[in-house]
N, CA and C atoms as a LAMMPS dump frame, in Angstrom:
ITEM: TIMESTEP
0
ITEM: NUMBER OF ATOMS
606
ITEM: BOX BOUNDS ff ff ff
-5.0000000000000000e+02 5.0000000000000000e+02
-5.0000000000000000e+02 5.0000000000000000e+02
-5.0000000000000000e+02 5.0000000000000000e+02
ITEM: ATOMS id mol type element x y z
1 1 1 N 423.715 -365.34 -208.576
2 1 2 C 422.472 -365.507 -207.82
3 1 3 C 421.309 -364.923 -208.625
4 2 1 N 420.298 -365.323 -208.8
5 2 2 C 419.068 -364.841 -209.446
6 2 3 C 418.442 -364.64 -208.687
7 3 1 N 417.45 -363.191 -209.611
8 3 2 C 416.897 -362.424 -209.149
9 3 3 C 415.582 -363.037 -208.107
10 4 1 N 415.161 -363.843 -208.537
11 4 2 C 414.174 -365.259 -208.007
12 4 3 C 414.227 -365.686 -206.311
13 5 1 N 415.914 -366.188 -206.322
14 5 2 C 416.593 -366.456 -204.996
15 5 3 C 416.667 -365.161 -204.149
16 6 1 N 416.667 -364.137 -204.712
17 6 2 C 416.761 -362.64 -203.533
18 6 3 C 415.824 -362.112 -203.03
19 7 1 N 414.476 -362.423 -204.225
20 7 2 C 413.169 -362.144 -203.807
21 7 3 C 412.286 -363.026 -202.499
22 8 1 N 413.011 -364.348 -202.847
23 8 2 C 411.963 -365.331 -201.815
24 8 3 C 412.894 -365.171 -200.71
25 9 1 N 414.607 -364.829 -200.587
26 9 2 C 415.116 -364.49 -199.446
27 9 3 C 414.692 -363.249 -199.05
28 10 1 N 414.17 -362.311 -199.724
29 10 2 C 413.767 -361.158 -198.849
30 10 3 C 411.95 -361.072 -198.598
31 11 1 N 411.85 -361.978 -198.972
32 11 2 C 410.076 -362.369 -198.708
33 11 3 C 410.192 -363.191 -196.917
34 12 1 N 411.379 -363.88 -197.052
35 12 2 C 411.531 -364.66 -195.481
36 12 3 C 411.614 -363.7 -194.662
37 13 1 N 412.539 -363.187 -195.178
38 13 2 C 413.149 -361.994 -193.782
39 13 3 C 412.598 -360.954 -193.429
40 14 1 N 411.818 -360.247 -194.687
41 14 2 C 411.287 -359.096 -194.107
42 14 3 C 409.727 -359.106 -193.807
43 15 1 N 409.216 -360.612 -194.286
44 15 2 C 407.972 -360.531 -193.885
45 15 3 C 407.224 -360.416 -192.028
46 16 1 N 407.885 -360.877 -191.711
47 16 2 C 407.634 -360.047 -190.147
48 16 3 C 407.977 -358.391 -190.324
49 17 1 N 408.86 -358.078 -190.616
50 17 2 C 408.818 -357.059 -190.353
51 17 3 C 408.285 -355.856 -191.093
52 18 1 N 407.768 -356.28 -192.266
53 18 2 C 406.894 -355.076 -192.859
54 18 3 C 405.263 -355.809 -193.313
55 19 1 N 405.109 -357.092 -192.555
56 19 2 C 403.964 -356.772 -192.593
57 19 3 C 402.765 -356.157 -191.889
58 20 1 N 401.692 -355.391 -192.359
59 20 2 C 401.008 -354.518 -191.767
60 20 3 C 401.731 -352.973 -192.414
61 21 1 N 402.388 -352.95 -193.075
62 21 2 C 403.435 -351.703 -193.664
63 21 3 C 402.689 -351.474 -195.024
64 22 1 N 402.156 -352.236 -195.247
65 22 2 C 401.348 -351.885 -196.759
66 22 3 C 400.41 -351.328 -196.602
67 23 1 N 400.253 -349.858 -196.084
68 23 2 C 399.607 -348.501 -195.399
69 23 3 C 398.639 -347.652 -195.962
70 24 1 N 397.624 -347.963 -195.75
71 24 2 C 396.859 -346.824 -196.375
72 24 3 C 396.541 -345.339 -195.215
73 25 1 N 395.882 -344.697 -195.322
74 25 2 C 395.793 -343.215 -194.562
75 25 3 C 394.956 -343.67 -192.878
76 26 1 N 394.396 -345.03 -193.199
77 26 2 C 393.739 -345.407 -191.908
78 26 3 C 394.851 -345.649 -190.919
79 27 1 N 394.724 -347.333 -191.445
80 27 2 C 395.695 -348.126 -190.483
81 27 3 C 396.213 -349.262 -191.45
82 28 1 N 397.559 -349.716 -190.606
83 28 2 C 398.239 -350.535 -191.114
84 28 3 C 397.588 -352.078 -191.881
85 29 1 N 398.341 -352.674 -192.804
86 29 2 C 397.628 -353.61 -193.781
87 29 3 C 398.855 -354.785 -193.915
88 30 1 N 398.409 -356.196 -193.731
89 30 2 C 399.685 -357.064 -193.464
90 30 3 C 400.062 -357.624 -195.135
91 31 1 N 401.027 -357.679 -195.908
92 31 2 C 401.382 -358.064 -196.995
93 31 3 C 400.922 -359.414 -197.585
94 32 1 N 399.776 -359.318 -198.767
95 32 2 C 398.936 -360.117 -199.402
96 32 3 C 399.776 -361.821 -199.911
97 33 1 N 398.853 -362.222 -200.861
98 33 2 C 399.327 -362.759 -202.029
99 33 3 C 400.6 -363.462 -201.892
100 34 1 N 401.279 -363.593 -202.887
101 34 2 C 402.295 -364.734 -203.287
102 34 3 C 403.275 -364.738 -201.722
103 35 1 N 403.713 -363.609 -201.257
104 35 2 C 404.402 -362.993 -200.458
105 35 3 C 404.094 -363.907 -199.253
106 36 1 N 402.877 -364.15 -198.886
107 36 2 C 401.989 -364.856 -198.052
108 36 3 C 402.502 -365.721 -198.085
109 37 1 N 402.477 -366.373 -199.122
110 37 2 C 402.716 -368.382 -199.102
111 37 3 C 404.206 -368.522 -199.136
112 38 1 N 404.952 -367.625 -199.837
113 38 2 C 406.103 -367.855 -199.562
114 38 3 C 406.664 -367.86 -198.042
115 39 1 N 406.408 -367.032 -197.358
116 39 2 C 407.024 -367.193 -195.714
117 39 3 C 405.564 -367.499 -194.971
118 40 1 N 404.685 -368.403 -195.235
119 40 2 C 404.163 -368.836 -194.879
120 40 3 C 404.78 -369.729 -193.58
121 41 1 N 405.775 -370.574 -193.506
122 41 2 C 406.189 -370.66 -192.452
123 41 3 C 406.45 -370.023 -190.907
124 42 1 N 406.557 -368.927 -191.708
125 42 2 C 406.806 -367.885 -190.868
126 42 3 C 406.442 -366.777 -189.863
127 43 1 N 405.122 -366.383 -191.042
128 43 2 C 404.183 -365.382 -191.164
129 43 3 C 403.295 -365.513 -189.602
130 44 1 N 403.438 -364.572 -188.982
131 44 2 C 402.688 -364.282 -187.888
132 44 3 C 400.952 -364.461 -187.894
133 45 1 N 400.359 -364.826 -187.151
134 45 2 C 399.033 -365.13 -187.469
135 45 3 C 398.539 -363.879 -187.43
136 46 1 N 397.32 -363.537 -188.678
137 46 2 C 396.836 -362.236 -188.958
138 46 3 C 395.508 -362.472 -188.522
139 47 1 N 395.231 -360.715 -188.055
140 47 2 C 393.903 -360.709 -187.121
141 47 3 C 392.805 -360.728 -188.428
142 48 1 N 392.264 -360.914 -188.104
143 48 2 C 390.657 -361.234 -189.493
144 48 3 C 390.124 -359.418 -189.293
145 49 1 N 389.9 -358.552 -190.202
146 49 2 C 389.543 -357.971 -190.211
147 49 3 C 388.004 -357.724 -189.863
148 50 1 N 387.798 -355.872 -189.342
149 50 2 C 386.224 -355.741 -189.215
150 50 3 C 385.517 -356.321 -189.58
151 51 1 N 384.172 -357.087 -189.739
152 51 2 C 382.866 -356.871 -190.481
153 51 3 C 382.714 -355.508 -190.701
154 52 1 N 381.922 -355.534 -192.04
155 52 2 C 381.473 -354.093 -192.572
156 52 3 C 380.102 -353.964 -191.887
157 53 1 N 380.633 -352.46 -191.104
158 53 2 C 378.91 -351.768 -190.67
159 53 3 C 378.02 -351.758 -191.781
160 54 1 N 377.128 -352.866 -192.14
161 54 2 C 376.398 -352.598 -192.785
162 54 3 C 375.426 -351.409 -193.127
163 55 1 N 375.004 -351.026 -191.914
164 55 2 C 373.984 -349.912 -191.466
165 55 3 C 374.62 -348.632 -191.968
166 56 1 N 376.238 -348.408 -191.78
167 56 2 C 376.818 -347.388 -192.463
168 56 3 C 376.883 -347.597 -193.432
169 57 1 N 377.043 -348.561 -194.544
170 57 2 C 377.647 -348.593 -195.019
171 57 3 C 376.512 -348.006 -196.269
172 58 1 N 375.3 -349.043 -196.092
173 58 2 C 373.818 -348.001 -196.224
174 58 3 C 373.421 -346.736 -196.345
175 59 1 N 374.105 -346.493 -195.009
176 59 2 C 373.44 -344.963 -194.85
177 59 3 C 374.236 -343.688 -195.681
178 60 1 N 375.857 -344.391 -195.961
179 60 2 C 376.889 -343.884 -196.6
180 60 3 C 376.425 -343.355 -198.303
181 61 1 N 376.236 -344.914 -198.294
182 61 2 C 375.635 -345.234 -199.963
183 61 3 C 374.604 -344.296 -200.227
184 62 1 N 373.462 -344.005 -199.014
185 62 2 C 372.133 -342.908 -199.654
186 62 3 C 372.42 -341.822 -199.361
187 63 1 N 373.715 -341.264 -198.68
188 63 2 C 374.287 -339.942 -199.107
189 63 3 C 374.912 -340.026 -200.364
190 64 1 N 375.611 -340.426 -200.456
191 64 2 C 376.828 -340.455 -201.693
192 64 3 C 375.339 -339.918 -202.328
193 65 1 N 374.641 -340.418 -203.061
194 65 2 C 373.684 -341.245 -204.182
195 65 3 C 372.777 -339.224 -204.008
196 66 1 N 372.9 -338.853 -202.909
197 66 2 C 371.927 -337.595 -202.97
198 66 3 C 373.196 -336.725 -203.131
199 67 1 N 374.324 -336.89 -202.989
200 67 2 C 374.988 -335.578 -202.906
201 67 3 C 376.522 -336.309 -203.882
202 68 1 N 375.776 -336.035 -205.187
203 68 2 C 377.196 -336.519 -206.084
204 68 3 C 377.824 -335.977 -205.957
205 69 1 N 377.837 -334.098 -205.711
206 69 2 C 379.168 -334.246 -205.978
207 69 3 C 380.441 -334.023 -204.705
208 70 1 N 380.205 -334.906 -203.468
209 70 2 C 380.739 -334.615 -202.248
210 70 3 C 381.737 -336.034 -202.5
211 71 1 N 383.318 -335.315 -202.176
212 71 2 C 384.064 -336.53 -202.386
213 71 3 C 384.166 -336.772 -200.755
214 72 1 N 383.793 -336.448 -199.825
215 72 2 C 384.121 -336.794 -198.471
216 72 3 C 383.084 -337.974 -198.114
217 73 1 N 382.149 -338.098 -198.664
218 73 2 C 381.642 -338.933 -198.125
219 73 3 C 381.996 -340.621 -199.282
220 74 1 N 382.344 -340.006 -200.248
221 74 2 C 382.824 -341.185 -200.659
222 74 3 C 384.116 -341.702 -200.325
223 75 1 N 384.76 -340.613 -199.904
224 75 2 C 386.318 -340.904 -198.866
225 75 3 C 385.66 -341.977 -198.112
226 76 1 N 384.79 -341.25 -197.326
227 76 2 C 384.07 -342.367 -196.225
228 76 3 C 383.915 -343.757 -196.209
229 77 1 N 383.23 -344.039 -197.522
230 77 2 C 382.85 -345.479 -197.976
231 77 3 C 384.428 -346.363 -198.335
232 78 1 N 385.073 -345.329 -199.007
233 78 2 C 386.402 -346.126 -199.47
234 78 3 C 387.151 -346.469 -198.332
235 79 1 N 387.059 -345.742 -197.218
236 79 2 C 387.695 -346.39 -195.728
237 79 3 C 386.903 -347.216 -195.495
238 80 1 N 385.718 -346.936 -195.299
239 80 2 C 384.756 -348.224 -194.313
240 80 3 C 385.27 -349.84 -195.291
241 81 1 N 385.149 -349.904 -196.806
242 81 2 C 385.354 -350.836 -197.005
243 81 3 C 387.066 -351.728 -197.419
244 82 1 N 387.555 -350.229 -196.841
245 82 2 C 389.307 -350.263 -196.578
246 82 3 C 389.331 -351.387 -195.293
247 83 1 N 388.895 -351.185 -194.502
248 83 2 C 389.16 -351.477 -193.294
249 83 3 C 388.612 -352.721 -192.782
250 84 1 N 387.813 -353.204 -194.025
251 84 2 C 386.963 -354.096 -194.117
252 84 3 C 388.034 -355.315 -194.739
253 85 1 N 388.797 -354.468 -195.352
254 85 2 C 390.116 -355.372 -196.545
255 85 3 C 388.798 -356.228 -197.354
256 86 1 N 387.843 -355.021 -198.016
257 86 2 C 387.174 -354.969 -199.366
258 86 3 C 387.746 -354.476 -200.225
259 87 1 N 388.905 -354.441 -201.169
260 87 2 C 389.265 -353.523 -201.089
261 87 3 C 388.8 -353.569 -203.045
262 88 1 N 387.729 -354.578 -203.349
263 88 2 C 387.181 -354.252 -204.765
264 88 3 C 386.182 -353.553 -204.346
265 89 1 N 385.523 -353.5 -203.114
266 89 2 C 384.534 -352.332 -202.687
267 89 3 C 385.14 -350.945 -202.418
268 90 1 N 386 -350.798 -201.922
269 90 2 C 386.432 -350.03 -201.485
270 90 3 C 387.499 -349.141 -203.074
271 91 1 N 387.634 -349.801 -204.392
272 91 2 C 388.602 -348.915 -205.428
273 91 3 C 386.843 -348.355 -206.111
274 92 1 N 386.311 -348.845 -206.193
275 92 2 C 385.185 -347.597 -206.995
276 92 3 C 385.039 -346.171 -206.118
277 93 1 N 385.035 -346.483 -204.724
278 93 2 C 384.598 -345.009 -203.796
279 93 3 C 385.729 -344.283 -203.615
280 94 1 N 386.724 -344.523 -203.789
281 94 2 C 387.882 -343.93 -203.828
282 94 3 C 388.14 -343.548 -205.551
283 95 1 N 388.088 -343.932 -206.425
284 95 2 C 387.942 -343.476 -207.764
285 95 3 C 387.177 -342.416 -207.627
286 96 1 N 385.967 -342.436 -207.142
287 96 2 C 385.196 -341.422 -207.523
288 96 3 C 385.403 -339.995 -206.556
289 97 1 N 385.622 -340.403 -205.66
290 97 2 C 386.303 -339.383 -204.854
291 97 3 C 387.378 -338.948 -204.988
292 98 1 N 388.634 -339.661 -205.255
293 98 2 C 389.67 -338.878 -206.659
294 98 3 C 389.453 -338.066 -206.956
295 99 1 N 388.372 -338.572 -208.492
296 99 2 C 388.058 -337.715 -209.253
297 99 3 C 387.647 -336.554 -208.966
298 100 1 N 386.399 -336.298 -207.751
299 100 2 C 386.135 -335.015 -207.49
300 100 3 C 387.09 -334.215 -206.772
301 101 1 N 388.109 -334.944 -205.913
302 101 2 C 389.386 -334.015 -205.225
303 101 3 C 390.582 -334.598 -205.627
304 102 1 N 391.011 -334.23 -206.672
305 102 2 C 392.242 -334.743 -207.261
306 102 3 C 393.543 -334.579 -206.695
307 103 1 N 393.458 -333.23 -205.942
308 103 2 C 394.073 -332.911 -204.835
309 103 3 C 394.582 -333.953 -203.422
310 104 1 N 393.916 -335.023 -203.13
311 104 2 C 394.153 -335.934 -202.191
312 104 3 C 394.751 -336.699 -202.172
313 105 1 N 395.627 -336.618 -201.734
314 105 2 C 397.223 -337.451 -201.95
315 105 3 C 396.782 -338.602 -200.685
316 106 1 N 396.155 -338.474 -199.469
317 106 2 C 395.817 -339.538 -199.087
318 106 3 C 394.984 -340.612 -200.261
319 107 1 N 393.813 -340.073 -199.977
320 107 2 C 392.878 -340.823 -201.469
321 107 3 C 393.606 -341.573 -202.215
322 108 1 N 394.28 -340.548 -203.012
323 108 2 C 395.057 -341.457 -204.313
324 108 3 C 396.196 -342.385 -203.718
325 109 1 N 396.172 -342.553 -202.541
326 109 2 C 397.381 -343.503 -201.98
327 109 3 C 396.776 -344.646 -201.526
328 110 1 N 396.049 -344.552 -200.967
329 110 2 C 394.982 -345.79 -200.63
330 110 3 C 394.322 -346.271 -201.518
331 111 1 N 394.333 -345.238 -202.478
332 111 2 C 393.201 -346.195 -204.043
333 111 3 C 394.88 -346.989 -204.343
334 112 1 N 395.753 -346.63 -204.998
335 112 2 C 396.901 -347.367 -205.347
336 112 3 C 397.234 -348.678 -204.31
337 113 1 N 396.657 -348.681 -203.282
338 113 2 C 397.635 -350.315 -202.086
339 113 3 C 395.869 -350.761 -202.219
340 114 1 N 394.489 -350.707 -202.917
341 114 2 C 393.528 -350.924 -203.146
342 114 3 C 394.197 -351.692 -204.543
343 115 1 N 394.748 -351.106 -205.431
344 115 2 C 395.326 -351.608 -206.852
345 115 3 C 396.286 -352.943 -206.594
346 116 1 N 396.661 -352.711 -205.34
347 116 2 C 398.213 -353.879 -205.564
348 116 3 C 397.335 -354.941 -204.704
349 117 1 N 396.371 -354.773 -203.691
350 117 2 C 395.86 -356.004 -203.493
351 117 3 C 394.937 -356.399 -204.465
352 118 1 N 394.458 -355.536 -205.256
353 118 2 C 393.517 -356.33 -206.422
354 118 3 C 394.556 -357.203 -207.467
355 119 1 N 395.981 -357.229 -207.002
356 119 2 C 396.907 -357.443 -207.816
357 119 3 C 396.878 -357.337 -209.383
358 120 1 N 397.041 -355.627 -209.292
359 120 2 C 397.499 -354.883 -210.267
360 120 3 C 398.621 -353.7 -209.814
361 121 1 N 399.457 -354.319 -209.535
362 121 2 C 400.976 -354.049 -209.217
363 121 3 C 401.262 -352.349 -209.969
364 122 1 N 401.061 -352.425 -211.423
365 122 2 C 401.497 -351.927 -212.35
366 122 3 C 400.224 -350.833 -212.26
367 123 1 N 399.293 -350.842 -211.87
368 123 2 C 398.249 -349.714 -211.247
369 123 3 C 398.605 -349.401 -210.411
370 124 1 N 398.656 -349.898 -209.372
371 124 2 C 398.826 -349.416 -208.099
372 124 3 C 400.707 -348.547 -208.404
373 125 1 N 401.589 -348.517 -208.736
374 125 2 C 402.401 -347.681 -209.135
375 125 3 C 402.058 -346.376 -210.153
376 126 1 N 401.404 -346.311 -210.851
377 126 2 C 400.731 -345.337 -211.73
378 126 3 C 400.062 -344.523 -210.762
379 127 1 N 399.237 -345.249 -209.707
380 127 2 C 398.4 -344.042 -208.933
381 127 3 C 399.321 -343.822 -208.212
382 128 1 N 400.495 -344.452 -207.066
383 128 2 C 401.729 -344.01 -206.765
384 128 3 C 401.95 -342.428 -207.276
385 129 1 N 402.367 -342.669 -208.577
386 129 2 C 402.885 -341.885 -209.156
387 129 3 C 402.126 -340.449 -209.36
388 130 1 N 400.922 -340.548 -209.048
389 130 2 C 399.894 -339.519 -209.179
390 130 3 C 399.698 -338.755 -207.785
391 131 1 N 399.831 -339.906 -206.883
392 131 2 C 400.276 -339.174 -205.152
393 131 3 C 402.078 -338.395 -205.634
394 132 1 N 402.779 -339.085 -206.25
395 132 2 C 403.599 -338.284 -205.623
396 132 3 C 403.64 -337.134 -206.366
397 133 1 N 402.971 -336.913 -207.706
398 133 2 C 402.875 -335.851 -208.337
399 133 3 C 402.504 -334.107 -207.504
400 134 1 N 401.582 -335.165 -206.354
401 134 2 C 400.944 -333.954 -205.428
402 134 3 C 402.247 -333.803 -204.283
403 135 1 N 402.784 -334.692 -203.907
404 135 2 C 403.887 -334.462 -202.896
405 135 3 C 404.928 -335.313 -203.565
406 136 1 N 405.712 -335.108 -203.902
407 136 2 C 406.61 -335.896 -203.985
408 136 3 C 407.973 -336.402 -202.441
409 137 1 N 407.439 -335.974 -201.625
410 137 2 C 408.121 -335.945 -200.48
411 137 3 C 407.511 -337.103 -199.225
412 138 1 N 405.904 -337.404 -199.728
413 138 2 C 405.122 -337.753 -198.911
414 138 3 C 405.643 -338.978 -198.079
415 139 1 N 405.931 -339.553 -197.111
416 139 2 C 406.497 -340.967 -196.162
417 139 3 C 405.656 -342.097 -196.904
418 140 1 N 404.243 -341.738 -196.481
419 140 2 C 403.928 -343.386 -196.592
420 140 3 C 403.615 -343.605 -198.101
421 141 1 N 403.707 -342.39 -198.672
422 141 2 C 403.453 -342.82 -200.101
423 141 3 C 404.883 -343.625 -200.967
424 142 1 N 405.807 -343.12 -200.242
425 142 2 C 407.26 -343.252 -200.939
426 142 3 C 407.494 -344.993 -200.257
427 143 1 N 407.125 -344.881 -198.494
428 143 2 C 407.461 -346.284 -198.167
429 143 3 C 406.301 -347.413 -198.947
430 144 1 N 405.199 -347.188 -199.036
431 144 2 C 404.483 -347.693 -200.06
432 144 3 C 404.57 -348.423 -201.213
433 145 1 N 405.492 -347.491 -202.457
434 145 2 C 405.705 -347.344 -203.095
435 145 3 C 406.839 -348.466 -202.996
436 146 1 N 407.695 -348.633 -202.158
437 146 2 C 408.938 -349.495 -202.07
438 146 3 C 408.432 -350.859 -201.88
439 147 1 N 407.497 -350.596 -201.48
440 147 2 C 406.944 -352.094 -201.059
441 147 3 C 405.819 -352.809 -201.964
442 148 1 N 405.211 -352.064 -202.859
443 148 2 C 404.602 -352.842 -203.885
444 148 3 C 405.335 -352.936 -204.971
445 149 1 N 406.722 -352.094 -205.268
446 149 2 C 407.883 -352.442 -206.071
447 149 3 C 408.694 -354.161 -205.72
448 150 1 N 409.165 -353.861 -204.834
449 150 2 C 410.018 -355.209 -204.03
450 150 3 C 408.894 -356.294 -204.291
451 151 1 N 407.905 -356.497 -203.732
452 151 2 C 406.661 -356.977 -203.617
453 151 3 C 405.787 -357.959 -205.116
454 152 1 N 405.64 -356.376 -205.691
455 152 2 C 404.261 -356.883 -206.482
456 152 3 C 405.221 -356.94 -207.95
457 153 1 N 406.445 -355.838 -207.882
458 153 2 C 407.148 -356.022 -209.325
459 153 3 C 408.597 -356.782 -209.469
460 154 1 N 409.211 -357.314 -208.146
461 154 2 C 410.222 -357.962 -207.715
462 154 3 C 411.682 -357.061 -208.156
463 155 1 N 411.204 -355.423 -208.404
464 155 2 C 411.753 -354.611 -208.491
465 155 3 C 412.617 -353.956 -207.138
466 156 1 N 413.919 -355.349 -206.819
467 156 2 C 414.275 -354.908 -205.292
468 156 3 C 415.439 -353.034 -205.611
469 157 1 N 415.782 -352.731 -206.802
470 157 2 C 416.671 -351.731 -206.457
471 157 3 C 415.589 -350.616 -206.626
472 158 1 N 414.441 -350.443 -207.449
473 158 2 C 413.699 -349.741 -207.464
474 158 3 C 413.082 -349.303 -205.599
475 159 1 N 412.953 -350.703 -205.313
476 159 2 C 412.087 -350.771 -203.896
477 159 3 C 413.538 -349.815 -202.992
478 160 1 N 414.802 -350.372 -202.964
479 160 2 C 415.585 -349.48 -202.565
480 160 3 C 415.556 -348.001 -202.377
481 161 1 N 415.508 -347.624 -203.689
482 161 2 C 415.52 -346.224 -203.715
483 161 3 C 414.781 -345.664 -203.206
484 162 1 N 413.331 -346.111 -203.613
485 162 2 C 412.082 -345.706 -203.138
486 162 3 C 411.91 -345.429 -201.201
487 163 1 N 413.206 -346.412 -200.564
488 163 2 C 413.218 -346.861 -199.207
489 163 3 C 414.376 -345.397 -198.427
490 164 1 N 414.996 -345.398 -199.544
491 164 2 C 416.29 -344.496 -199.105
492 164 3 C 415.554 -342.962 -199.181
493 165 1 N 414.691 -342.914 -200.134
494 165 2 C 413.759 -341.66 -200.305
495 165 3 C 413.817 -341.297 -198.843
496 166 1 N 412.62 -342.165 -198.442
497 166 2 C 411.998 -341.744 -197.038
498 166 3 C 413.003 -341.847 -196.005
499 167 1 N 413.829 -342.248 -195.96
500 167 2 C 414.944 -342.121 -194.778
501 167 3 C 415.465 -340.183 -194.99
502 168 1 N 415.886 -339.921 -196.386
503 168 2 C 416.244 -338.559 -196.86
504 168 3 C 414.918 -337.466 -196.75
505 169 1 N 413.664 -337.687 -196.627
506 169 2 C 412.885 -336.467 -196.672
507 169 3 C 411.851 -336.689 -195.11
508 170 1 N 411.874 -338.133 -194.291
509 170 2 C 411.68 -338.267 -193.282
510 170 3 C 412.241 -338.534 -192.08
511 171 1 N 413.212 -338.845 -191.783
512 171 2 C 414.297 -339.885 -191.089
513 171 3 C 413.744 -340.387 -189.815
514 172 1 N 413.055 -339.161 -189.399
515 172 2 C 412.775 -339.772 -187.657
516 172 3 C 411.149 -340.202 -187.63
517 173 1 N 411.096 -339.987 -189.083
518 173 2 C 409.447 -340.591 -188.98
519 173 3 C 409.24 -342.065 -189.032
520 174 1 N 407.5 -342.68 -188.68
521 174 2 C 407.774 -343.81 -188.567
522 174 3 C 408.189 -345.176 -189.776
523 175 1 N 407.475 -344.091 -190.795
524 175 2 C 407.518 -344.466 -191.917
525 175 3 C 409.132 -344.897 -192.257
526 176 1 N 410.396 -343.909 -191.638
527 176 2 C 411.547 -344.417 -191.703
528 176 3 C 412.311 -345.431 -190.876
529 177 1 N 411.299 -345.912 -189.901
530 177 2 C 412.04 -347.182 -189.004
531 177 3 C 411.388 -348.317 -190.163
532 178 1 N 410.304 -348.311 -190.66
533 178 2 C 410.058 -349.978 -191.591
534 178 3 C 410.722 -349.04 -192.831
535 179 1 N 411.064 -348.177 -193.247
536 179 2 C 411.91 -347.739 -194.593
537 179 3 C 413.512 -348.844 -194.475
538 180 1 N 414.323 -348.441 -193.083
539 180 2 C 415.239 -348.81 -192.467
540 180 3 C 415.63 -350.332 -192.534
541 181 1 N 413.813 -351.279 -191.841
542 181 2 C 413.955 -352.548 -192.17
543 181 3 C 413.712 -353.011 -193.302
544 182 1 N 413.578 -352.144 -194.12
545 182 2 C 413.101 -352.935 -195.563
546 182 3 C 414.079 -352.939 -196.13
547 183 1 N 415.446 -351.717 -195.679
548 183 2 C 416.568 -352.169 -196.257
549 183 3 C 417.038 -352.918 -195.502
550 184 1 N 417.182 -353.293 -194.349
551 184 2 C 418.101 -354.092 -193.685
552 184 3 C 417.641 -355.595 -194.048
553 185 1 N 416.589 -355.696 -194.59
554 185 2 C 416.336 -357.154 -195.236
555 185 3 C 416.994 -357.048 -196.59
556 186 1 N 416.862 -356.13 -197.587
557 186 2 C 417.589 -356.159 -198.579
558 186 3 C 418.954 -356.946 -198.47
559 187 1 N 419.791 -356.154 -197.778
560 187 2 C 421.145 -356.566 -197.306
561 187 3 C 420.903 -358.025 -196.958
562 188 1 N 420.507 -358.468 -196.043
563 188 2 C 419.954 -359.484 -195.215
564 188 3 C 419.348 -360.908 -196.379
565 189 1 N 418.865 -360.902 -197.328
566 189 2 C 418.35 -361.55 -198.508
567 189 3 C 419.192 -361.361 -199.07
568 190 1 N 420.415 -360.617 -199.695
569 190 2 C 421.293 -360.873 -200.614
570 190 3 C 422.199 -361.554 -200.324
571 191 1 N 422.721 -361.264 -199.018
572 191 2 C 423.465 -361.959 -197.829
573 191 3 C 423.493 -363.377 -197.567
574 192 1 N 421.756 -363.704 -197.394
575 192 2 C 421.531 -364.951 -197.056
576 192 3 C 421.159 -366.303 -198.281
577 193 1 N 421.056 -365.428 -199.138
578 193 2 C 420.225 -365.904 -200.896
579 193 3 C 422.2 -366.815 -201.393
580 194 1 N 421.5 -367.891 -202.019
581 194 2 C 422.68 -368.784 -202.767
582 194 3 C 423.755 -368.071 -203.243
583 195 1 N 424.965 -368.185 -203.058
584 195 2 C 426.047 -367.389 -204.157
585 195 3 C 426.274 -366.053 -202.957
586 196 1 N 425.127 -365.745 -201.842
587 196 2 C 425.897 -364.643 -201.213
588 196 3 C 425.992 -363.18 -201.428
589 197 1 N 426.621 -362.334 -201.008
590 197 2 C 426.357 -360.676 -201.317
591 197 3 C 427.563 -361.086 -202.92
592 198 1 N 428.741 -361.632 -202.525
593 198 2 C 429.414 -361.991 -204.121
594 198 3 C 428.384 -361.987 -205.347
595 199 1 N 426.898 -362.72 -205.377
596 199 2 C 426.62 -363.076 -206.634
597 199 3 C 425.498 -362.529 -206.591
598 200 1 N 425.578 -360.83 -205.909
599 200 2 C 424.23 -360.001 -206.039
600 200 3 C 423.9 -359.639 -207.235
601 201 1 N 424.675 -359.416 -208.337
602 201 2 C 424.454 -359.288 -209.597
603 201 3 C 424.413 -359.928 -210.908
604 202 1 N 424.618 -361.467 -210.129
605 202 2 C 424.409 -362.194 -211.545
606 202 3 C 423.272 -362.754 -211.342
């Protein structure tokens, strides 16, 4: 079975159930791109996100602009245009707010699922990797992490591990009930994919 056939079987199956799982520190985010068209059949109809408060978004911008060096208010902007699912508006204000609190393992987690919808997969794991530097324990960074692996790098044993993490350092969190289904589609796509759980490795 190729690797090809396990991916678009676990794009069917688990796309109900982890989309909106691609998480930043706000609120939940439904799974972009290729992922999309593939269970497009399937795929639950998605709500259209906010309009951006303009007026904030303004008033955001002529703080930032007087008070460089405050990363909270550029936190600010990088949600407002998070939530907006701007999310090329939303990776500069979060960069720069990074930078001034490097410390923010939220921040740097939401700039990284900012990276994988700009589809840069291979960024958005690097800043991953920079959240978990600060926690390596963190839920939604680890379930995250599994899901722009599986996802954006078709890296399903990587996405595994990454899934089994958060079951081991969270279990009863929520982050470990879609950890749970992301494996139970694993199983479920190898299962259902040509050739069967028999030809998971060829």
């Amino acid at each position: 079975m190729t690797r090809d056939a396990v991916i678009f079987g676990l794009a069917g199956t688990m796309f109900g159930l982890l989309a909106g799982w691609i998480i930043g520190s706000q609120q939940a985010r439904p799974v972009p791109g290729a992922v999309v068209q593939q269970a497009a059949s399937s795929a639950p109809a998605q709500a259209q996100p906010p309009p951006i408060d303009l007026n904030r978004a303004n008033a955001l911008e002529t703080e930032a602009k007087a008070r460089p060096s405050d990363a909270a208010v550029r936190t600010q902007l990088g949600n407002l245009y998070f939530d907006a699912e701007r999310f090329d508006l939303a990776i500069p204000w979060y960069e720069a707010a990074f930078k001034l609190n490097p410390k923010s393992i939220d921040v740097s987690t939401d700039l990284a699922v900012c990276y994988y919808y700009a589809n840069d997969a291979d960024k958005a794991l690097k800043q991953i990797d920079q959240s978990l530097a600060l926690d390596a324990k963190h839920p939604k960074t680890l379930l995250n992490q599994g899901i722009i692996r599986a996802f954006g790098k078709n890296d399903l044993d990587g996405a595994q591990k990454s899934w089994e993490k958060v079951l081991e350092v969270a279990p009863d969190s929520p982050e470990a009930v879609r950890a749970r289904q992301g494996l139970d589609g694993l199983k479920s796509a190898h299962a259902s994919a040509p050739g069967g759980a028999a030809g998971a490795g060829s």
